[in-house]
C-alpha positions, -999 to 999 in steps of 0.1 A, spaced: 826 -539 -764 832 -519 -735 803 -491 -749 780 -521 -753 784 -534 -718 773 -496 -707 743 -492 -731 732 -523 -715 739 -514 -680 719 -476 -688 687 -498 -706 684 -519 -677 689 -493 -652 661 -471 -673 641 -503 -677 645 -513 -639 633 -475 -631 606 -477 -651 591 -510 -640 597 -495 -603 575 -466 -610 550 -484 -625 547 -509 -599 547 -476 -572 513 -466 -596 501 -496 -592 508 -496 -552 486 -463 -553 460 -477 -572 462 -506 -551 456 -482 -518 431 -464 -538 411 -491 -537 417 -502 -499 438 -532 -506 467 -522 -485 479 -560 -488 482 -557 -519 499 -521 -519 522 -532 -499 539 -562 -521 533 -539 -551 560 -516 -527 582 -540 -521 584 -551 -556 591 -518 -571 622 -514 -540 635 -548 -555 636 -534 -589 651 -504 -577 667 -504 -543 682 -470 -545 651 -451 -550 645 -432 -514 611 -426 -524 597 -460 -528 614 -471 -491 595 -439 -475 562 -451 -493 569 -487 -478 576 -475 -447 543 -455 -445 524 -482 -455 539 -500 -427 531 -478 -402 494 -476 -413 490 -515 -412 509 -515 -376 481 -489 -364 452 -512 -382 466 -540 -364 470 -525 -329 435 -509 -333 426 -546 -338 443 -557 -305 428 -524 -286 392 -538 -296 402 -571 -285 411 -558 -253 385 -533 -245 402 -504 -251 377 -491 -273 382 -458 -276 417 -466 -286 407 -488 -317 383 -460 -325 414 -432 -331 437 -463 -346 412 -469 -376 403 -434 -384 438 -427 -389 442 -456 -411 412 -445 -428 424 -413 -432 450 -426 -457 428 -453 -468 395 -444 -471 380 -477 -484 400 -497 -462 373 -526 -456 389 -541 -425 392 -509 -406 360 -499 -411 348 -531 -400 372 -530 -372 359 -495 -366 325 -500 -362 330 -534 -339 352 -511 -317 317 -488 -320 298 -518 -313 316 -523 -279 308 -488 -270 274 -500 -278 270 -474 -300 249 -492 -325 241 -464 -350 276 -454 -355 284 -493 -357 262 -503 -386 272 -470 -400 301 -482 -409 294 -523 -409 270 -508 -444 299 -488 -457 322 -525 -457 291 -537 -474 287 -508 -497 322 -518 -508 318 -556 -506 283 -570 -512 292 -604 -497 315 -593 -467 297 -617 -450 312 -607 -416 296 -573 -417 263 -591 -425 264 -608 -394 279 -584 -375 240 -561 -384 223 -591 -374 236 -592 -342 233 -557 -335 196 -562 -346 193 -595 -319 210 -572 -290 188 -545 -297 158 -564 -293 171 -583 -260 178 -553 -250 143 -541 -258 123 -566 -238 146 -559 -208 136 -522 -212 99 -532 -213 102 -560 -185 116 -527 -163 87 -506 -176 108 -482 -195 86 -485 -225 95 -457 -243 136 -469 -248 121 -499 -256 99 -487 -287 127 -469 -296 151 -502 -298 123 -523 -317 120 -496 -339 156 -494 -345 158 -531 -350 132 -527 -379 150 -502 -396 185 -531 -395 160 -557 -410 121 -546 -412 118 -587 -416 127 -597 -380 87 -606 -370 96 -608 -335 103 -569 -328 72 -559 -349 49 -586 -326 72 -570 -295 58 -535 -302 24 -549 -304 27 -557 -274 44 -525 -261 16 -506 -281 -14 -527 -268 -1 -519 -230 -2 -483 -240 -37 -487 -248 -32 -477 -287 -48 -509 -301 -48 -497 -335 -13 -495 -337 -11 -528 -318 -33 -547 -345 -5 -529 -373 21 -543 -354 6 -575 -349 -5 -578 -388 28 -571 -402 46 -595 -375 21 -623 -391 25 -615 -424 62 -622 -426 58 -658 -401 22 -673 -393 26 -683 -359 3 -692 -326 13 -661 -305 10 -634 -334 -29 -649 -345 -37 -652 -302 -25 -615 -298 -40 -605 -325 -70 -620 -313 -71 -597 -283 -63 -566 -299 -96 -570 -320 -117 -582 -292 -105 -551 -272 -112 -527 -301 -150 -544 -297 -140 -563 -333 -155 -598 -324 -158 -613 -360 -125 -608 -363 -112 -616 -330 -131 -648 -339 -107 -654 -368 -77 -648 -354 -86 -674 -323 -97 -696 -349 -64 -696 -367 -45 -698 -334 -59 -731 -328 -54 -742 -363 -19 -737 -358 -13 -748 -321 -45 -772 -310 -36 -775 -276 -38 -737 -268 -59 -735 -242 -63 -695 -237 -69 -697 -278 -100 -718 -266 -111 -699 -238 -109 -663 -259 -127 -679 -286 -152 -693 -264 -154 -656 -246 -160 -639 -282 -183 -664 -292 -202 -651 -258 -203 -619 -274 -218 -629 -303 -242 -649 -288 -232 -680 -304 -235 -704 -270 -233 -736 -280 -198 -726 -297 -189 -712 -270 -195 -739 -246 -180 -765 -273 -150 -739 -273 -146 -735 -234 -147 -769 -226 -121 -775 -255 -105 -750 -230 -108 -772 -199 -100 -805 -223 -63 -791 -221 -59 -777 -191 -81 -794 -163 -79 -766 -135 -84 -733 -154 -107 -714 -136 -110 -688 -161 -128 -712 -187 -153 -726 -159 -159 -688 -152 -170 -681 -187 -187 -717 -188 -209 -710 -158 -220 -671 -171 -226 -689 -208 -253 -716 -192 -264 -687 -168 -288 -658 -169 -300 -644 -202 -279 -670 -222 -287 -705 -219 -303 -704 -188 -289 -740 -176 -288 -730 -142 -278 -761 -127 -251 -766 -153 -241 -729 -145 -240 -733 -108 -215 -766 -114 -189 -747 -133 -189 -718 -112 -184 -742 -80 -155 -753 -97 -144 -720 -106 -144 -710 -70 -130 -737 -59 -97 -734 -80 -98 -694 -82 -115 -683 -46 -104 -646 -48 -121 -637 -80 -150 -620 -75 -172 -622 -104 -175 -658 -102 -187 -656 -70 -211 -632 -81 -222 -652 -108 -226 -683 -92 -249 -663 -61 -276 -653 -94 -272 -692 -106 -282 -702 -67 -311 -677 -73 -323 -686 -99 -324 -724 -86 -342 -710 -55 -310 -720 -35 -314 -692 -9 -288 -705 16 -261 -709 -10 -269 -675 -27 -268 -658 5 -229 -676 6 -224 -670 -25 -232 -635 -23 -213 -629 10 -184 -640 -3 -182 -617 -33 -192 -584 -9 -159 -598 16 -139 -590 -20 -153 -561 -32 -179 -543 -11 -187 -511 -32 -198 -537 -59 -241 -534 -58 -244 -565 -77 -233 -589 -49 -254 -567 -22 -283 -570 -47 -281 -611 -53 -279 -612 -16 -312 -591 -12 -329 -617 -36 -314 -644 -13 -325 -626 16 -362 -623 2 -363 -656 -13 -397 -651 -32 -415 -635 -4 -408 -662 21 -375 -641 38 -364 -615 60 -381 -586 39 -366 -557 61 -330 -572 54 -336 -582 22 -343 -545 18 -315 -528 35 -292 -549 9 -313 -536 -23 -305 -504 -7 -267 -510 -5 -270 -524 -39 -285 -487 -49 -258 -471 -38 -238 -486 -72 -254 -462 -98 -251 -495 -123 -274 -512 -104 -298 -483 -86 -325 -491 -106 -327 -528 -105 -326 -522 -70 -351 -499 -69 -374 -522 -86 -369 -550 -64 -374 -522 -29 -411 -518 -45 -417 -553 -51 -410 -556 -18 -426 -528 2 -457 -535 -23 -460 -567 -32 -496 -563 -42 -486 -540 -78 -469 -571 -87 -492 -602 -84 
């Protein structure tokens, strides 16, 4: 009896052993891949099954030690102490090298440092591991939403060159995030590289169809002398967003350019429809019903009075509305007109020119001042030989009955 009792006691010591190494294996196996959790009841079960074994309470005691440092690392990142969590998770990671929570908890203690490469590094290695770790996921995302803020801060401050670089890092995170490909449109239009502005523009657009991208894109064209297609990019601006009134006016402005004026007048007073005081739209109104276009000069001379009136420092409109005065045979008001635009810009020779026609006023004026303007007007080589044509008429009337 007594020899049964101790074959029994020997199998079930053997048998204890045994399940106690084999739950160690599957500890390691466990740690192999990154589930520490799991190692760690695997360790304690095996200690249970043999208490005696010295080597099993050294392994649980390791495993202790490394899920002490991931959690202090954890704490350090919650306080701050970045560069603290940093050391904490590569030592865990030293032992346990696909250990998803402390790489996550590494790279967020990277993305305090705001070191955002090294952060998504290791935010993709979690995900290399763990397709759905959703955490990590949003974790890029942000980084990709900082960046960008970050971005238009850089390009508000004029630092455009760290803020192409963040756009462009936000595009390599998620080339789908619209805004920072229609942000270095922007940046690239500014720079004067339209080409690359009208790439930027397209690809924002063709991920989201929205009023800004189509009006931008607009511009670019019209800038790069493309007017049809300026035209259809204003056209689908107002499509999307009717009461855009710039949309209006641009469109009204390209339609100008492609001598389309009765669009254009139906377009810029679309413009005005919207927003009753934009001078911008009365501008362009008054130069489409003016000279070498529709020739209305009375309408043109209306919408130019109310572009002055709202807008008095810009000095094209007065300008313009001096050759619609002219035209009219106004004299008075031209001479006003024109006076105005010279107190804004006087190296200009078209506002010293209208004010010599004022001045001569078909022949019935002061013909020596009428003259010294021309010849201020000649001093502006874009207008020298206008001017020039209008001293002769002057001095010799006679060649031109």
């Amino acid at each position: 009896m007594k020899k049964i009792v101790l074959t029994l006691l020997f199998f079930t010591t053997v048998f204890a052993q045994t399940s106690a190494m084999q739950l160690f294996d599957e500890s390691r196996q466990a740690l192999s891949n990154g589930n520490l959790e799991l190692a760690g009841e695997k360790i304690r079960a095996a200690i249970d099954a043999d208490k005696g074994n010295d080597q099993l309470r050294k392994e649980f005691d390791r495993l202790n030690r490394l899920r002490n440092k991931a959690n202090n690392s954890n704490r350090a990142v919650q306080d701050g102490r970045f560069d603290d969590a940093i050391i904490g998770f590569k030592e865990v990671l030293d032992s346990i090298p696909k250990h998803i929570p402390a790489l996550f908890g590494l790279a967020k203690a990277y993305e305090g440092k705001k070191d955002y490469t090294a952060a998504i590094t290791y935010y993709k290695q979690s995900l290399s591991l763990d397709s759905n770790h959703n955490d990590s996921k949003k974790s890029i995302q942000n980084i990709a939403k900082k960046l960008y803020n970050s971005g238009n801060k850089d390009y508000k401050n004029g630092n455009l060159e760290n803020a192409m670089s963040k756009y462009r890092q936000v595009l390599e995170i998620n080339n789908r995030f619209y805004q920072a490909h229609f942000a270095l449109g922007i940046l690239y239009k500014s720079m004067g590289n339209i080409s690359q502005a009208i790439q930027s523009y397209e690809a924002a657009l063709s991920i989201r169809k929205f009023d800004k991208g189509w009006y931008n894109l607009g511009l670019a064209h019209k800038a790069n002398g493309d007017f049809n297609n300026a035209k259809k990019a204003f056209e689908e601006t107002v499509k999307l967003n009717k009461k855009y009134y710039k949309a209006h006016k641009s469109l009204g402005e390209v339609f100008i350019d492609l001598e389309q004026y009765d669009d254009a007048v139906a377009s810029l007073k679309a413009a005005i429809a919207i927003k009753s005081n934009y001078s911008a739209a009365y501008h362009a109104l008054g130069i489409t019903y003016g000279k070498e276009k529709l020739e209305d000069y009375n309408r043109s001379a209306e919408a130019l009075e109310k572009a002055v009136e709202l807008s008095p420092r810009v000095m094209l409109s007065w300008f313009h509305l001096s050759e619609a005065y002219n035209e009219l045979g106004e004299c008075e008001k031209a001479k006003e007109a024109a006076l105005e635009a010279i107190d804004l810009k006087k190296n200009f020779g078209g506002s010293w020119f209208q004010l010599g026609i004022a001045e001569y006023c078909n022949a019935t004026g002061n013909k020596s001042n009428a003259i010294n303007h021309f010849e201020r007007a000649r001093n502006d080589r874009q207008w020298r030989k206008m001017a020039e044509y209008e001293i002769d008429k002057v001095r010799n009337p006679e060649k031109y009955e």
